[in-house]
C-alpha positions as CSV (number, residue, x, y, z in Angstrom):
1,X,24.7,20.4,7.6
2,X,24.1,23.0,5.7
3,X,25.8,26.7,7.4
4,X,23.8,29.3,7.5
5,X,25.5,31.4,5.0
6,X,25.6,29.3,2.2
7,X,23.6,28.1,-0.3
8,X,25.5,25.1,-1.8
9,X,24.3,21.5,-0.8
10,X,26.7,19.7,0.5
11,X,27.1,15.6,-0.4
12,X,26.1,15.1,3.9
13,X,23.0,17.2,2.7
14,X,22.6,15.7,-0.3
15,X,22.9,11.9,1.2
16,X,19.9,13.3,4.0
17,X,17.2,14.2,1.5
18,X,17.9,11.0,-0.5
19,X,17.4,8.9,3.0
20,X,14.3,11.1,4.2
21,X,12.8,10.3,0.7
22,X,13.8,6.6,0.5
23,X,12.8,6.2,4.2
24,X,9.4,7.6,3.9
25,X,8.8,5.5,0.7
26,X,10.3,2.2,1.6
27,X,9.0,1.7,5.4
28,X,10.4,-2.0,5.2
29,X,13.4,-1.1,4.3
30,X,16.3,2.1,5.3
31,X,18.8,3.8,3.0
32,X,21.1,2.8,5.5
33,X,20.5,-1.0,4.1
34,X,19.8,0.1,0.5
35,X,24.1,1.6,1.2
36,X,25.2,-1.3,2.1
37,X,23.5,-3.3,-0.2
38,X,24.7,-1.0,-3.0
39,X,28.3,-2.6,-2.4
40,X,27.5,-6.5,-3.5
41,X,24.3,-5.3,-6.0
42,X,24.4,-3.4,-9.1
43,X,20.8,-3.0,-8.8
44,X,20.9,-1.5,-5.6
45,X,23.8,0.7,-6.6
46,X,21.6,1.8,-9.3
47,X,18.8,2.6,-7.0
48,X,21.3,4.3,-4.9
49,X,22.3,6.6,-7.5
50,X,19.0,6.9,-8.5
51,X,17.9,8.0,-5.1
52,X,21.1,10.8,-4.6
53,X,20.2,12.1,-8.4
54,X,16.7,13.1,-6.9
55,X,18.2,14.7,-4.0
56,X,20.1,16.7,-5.8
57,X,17.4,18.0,-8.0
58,X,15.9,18.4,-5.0
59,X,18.5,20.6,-3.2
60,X,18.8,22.7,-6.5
61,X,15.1,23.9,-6.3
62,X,14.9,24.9,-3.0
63,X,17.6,26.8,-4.4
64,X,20.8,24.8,-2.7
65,X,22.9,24.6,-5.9
């Protein structure tokens, strides 16, 4: 979680915007899955990455650098 003072995302926060955003587009499916998945599939680790890269752009322009 992110303390109050700062302004730096950390990886937990990082790993909870990527699941609210995977969650909300894949209703079939959870992040949690798409992480374990990501261990035996280069596709999902792909997706995976793909997923955390848009979190942290995310982070960045709320301003969370």
């Amino acid at each position: 979680m992110m303390d109050t003072g700062s302004v730096i995302a950390t990886e937990a926060d990082i790993e909870e915007i990527a699941r609210e955003g995977y969650d909300r587009c894949h209703p079939d499916d959870s992040f949690a899955d798409l992480v374990h998945r990501s261990a035996f599939s280069k596709e999902d680790r792909y997706l995976l990455r793909q997923w955390l890269d848009y979190a942290r752009v995310k982070a960045r322009a709320a301003g969370k650098p």
